[in-house]
N, CA and C of each residue as an Amber inpcrd file, in Angstrom:
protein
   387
  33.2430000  -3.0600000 184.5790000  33.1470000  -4.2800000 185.3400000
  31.7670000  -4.8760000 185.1740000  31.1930000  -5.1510000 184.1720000
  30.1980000  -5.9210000 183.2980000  30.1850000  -7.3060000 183.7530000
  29.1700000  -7.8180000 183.1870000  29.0690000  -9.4590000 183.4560000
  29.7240000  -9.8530000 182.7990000  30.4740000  -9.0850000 181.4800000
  31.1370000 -10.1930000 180.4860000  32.4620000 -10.6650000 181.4610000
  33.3720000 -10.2970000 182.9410000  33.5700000 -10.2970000 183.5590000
  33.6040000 -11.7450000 184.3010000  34.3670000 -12.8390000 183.8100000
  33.8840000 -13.7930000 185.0850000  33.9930000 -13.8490000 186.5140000
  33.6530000 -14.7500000 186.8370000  33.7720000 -14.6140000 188.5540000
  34.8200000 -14.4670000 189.4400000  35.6990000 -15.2070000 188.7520000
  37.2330000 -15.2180000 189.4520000  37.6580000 -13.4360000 189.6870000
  37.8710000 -13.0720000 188.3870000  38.4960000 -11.5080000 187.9240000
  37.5430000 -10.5480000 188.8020000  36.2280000 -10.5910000 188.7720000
  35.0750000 -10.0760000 189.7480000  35.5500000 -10.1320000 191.1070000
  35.9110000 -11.0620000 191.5760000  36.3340000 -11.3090000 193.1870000
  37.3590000 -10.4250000 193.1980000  38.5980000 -10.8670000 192.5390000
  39.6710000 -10.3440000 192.7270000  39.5890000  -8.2840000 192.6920000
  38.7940000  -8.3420000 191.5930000  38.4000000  -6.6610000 191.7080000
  37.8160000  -5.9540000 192.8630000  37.1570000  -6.8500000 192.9920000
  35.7120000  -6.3970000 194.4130000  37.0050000  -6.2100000 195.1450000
  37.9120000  -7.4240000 195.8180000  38.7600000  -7.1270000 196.2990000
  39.7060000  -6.0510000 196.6600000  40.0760000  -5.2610000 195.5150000
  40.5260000  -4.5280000 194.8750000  40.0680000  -3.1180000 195.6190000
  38.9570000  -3.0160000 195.0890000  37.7600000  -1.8460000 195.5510000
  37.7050000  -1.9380000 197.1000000  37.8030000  -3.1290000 197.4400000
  37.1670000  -2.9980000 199.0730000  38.7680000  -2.6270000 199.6980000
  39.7910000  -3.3460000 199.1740000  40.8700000  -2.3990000 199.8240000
  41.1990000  -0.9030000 199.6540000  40.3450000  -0.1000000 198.6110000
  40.7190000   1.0380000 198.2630000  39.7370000   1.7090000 199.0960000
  38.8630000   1.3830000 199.4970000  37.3980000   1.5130000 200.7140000
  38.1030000   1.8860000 202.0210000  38.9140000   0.6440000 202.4660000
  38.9850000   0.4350000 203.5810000  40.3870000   1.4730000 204.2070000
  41.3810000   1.6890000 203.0410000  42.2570000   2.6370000 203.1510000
  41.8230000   3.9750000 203.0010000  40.2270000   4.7310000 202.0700000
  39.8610000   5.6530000 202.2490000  39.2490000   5.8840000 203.5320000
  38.7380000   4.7590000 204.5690000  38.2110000   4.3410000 205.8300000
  39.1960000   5.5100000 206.5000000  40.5820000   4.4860000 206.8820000
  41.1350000   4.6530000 207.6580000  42.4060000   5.7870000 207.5810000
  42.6740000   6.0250000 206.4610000  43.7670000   6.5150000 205.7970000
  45.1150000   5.9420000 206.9610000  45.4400000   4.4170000 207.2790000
  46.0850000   4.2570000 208.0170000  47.4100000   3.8440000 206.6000000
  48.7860000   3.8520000 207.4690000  49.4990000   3.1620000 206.2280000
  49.5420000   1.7230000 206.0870000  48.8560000   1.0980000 207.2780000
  49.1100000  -0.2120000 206.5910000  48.4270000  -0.5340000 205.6830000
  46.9130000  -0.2970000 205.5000000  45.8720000  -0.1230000 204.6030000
  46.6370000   0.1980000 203.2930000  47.2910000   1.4450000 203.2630000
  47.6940000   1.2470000 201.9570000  48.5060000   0.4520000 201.4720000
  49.3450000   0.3700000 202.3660000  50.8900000  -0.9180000 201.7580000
  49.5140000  -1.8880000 201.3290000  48.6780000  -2.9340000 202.1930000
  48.2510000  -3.6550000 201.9350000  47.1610000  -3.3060000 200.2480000
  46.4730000  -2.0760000 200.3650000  45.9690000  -2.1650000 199.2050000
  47.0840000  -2.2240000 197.5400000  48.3970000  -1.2930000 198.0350000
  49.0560000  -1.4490000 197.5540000  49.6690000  -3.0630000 196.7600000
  49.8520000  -3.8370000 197.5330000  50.1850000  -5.1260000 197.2390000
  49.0600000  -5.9500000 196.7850000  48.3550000  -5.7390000 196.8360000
  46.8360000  -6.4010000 196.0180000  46.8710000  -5.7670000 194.5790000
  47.5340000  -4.2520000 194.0470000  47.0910000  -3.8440000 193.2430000
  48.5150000  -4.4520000 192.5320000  49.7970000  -4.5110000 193.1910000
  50.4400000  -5.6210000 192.4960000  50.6280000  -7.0940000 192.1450000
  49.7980000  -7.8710000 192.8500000  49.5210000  -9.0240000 192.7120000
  48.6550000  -8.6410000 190.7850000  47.8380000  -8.0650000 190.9720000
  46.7080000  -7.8540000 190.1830000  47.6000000  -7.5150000 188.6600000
  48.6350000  -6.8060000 188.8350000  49.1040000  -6.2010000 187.9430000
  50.1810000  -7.2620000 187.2290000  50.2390000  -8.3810000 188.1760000
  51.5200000  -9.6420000 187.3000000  51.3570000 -10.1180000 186.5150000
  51.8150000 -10.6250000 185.4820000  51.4080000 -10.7090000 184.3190000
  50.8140000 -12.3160000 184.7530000  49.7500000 -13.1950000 183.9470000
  49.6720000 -14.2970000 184.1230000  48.9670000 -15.0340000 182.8900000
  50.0160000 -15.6580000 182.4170000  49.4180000 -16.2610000 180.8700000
  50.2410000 -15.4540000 180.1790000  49.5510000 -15.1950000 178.5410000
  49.9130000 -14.6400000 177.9240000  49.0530000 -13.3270000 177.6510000
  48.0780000 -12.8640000 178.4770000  46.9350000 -12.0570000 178.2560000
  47.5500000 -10.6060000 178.4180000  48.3380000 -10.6890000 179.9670000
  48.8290000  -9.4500000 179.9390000  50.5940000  -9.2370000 179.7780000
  51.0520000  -8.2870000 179.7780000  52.5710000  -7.9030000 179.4270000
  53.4950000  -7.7730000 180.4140000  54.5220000  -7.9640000 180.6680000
  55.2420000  -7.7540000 182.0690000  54.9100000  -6.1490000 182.2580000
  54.6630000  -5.1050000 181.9270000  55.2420000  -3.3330000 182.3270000
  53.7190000  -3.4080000 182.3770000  52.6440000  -4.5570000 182.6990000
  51.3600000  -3.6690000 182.8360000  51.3340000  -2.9880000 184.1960000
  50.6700000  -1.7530000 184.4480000  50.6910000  -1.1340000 185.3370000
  49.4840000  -0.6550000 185.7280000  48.4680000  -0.9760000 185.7650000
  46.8140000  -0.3230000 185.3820000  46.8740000  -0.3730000 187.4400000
  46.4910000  -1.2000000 187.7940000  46.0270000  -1.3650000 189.2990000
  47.3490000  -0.4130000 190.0760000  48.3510000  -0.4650000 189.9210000
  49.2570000  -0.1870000 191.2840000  49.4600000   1.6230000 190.8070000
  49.1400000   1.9730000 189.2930000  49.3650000   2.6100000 189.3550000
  48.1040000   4.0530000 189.2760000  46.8840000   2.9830000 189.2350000
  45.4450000   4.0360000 189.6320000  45.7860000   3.8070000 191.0570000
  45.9930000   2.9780000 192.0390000  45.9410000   2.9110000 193.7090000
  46.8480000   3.9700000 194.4820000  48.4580000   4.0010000 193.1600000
  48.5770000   5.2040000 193.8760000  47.9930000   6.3940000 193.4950000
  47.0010000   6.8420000 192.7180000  46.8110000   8.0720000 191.9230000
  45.6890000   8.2680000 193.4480000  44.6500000   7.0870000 193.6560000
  43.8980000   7.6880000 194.3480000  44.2720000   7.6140000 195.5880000
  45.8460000   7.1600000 196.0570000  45.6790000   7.1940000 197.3940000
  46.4440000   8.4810000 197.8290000  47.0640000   9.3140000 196.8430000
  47.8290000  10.2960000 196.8430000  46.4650000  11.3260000 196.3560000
  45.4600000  11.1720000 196.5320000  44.0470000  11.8980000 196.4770000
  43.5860000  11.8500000 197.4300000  43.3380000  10.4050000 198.2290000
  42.9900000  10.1610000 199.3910000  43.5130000  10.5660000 200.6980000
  45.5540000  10.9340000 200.3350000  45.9520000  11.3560000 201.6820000
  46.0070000  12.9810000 201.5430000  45.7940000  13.5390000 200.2000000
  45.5140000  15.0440000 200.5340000  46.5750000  16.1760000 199.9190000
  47.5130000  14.6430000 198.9690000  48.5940000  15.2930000 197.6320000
  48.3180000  16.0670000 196.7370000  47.2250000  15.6780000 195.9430000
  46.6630000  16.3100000 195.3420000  45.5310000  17.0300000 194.9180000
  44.8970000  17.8290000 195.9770000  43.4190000  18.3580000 196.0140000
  43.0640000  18.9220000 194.8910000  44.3470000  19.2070000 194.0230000
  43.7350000  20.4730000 193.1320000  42.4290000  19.2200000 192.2450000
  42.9920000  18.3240000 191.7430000  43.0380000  17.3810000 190.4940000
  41.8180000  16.3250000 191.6920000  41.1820000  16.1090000 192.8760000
  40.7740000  15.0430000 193.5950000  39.1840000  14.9420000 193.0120000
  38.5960000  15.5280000 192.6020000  37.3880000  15.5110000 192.0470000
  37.1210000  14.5170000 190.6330000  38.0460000  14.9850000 189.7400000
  38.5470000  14.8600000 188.7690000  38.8030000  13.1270000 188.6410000
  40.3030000  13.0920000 189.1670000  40.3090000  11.5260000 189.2190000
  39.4810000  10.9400000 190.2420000  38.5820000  11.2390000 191.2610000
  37.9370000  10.2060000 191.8750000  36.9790000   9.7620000 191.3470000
  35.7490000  10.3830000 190.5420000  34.7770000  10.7020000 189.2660000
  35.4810000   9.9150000 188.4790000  36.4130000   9.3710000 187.7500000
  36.9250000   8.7890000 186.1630000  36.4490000   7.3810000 186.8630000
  37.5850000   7.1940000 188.5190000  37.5250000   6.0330000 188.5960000
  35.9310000   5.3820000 189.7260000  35.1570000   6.8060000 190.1850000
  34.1160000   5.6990000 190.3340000  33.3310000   5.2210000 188.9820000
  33.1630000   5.8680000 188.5960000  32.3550000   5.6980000 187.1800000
  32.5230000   4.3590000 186.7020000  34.0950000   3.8670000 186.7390000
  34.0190000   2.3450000 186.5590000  33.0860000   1.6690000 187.1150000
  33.1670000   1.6360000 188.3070000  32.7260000   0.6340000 189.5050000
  30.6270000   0.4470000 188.9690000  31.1890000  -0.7830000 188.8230000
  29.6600000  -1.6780000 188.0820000  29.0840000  -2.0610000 189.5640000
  29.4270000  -2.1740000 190.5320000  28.7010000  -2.2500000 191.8620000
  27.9610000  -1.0410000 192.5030000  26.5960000  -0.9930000 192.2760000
  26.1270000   0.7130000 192.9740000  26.6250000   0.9320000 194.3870000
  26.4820000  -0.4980000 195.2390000  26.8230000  -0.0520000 196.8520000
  28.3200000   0.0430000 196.8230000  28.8400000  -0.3800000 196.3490000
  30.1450000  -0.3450000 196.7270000  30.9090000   1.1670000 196.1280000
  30.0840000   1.1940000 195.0110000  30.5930000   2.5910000 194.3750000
  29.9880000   4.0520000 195.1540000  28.8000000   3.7760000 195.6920000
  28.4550000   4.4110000 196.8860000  29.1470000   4.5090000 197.9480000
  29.6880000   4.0260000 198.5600000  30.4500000   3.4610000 199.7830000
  31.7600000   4.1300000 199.7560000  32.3620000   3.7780000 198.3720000
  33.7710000   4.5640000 198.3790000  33.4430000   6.0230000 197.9940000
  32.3100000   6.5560000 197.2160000  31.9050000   8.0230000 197.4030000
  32.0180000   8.7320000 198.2520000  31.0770000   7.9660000 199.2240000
  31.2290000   8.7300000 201.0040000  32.4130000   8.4240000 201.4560000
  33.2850000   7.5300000 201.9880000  33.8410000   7.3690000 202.2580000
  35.4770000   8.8240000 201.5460000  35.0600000   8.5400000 200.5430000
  36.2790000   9.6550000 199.5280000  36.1120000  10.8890000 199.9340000
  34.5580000  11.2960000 200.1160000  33.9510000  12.4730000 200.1390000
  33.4160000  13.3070000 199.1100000  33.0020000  12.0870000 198.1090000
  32.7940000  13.0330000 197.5930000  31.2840000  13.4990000 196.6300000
  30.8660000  14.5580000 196.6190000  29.2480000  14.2080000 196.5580000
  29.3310000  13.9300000 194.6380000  27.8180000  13.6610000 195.0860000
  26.9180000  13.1440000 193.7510000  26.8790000  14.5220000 192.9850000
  27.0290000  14.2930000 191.8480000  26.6080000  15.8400000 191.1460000
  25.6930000  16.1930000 191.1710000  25.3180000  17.7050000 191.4020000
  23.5770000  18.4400000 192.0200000  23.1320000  18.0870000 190.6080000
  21.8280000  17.8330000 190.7790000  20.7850000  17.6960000 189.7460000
  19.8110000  19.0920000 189.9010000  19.6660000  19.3300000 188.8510000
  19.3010000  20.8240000 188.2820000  17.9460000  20.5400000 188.1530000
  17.2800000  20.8030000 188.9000000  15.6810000  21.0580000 189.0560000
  15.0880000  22.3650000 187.4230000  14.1530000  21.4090000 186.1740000
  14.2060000  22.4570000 184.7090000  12.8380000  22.9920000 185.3540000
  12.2880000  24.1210000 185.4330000  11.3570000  25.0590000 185.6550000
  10.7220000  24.8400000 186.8060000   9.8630000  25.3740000 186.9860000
   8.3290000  25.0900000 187.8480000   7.9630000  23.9940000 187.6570000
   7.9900000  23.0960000 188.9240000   6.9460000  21.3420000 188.7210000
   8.1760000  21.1030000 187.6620000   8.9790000  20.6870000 187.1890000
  10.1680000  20.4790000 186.1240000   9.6520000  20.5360000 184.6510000
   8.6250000  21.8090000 184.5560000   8.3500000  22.1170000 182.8310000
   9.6110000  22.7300000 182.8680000  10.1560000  22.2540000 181.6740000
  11.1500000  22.9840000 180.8510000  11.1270000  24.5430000 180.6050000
   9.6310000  24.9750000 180.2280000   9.6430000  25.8900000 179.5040000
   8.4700000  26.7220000 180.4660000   8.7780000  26.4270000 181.5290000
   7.1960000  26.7620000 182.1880000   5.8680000  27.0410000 181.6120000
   5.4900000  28.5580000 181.7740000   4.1910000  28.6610000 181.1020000
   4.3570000  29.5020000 179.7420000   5.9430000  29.4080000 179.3770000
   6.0960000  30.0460000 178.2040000   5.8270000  29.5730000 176.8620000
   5.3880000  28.1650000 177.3450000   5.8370000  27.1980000 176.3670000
   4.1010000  27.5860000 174.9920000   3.2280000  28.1080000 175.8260000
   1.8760000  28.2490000 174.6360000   1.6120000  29.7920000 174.8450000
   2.1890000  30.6660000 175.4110000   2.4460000  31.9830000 174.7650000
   2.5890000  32.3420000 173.5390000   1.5720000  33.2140000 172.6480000
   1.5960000  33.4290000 171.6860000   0.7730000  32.9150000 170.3910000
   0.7370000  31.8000000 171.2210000  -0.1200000  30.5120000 169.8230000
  -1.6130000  30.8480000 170.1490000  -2.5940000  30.9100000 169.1770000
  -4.0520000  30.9570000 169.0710000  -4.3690000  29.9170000 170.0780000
  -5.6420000  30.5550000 171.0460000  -6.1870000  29.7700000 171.7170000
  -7.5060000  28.4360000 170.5240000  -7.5250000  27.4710000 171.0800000
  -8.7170000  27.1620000 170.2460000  -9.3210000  26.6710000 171.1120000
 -10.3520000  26.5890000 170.3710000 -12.0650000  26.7980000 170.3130000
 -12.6040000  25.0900000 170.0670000
């Protein structure tokens, strides 16, 4: 979700995202019917750009909302990670993180003070003079 992205398709996505937010919010069902029906609006074909059997939106909304209500834990890490990674908005991709639950990957602290190689790294080599 890049700038090459115009504004219209941008709204409609944000959209998109903020209903998938607001149903990870609440996990109520109307939330989903409603995110649900946004992700089919999204999915109709219009012009000649997309195909009648496209299925991209209704059918990631149910992947994550059947993550979100607790269908599939084994696999919930997994697909929630593919599809924040999309999300070109940091707050919003933040937002549905917490909201999902799900953390940031630990960052691995490399040695002492973060030398790589600590003090191994000039072991061995001639001191000079």
């Amino acid at each position: 979700m890049g700038d090459a992205i115009g504004s219209p398709e941008r709204e409609r996505i944000e959209e998109w995202l903020l209903a998938i937010l607001r149903f990870a919010v609440t996990r109520d069902e109307a939330d989903r019917a409603a995110l649900m029906a946004t992700a089919a609006d999204m999915d109709r074909p219009c012009g000649h750009f997309m195909q009648s059997d496209f299925s991209f939106f209704v059918r990631t909304s149910g992947d994550i909302c059947d993550v979100v209500a607790g269908r599939e834990r084994v696999v919930k890490i997994t697909v929630l990670h593919r599809y924040l990674r999309e999300i070109g908005n940091d707050r919003l991709r933040r937002a549905l993180a917490a909201a999902l639950d799900i953390e940031r990957p630990a960052t691995t602290r490399i040695g002492k003070l973060g030398r790589p190689y600590g003090d191994d790294l000039w072991r061995g080599l001639p001191i000079r003079q």
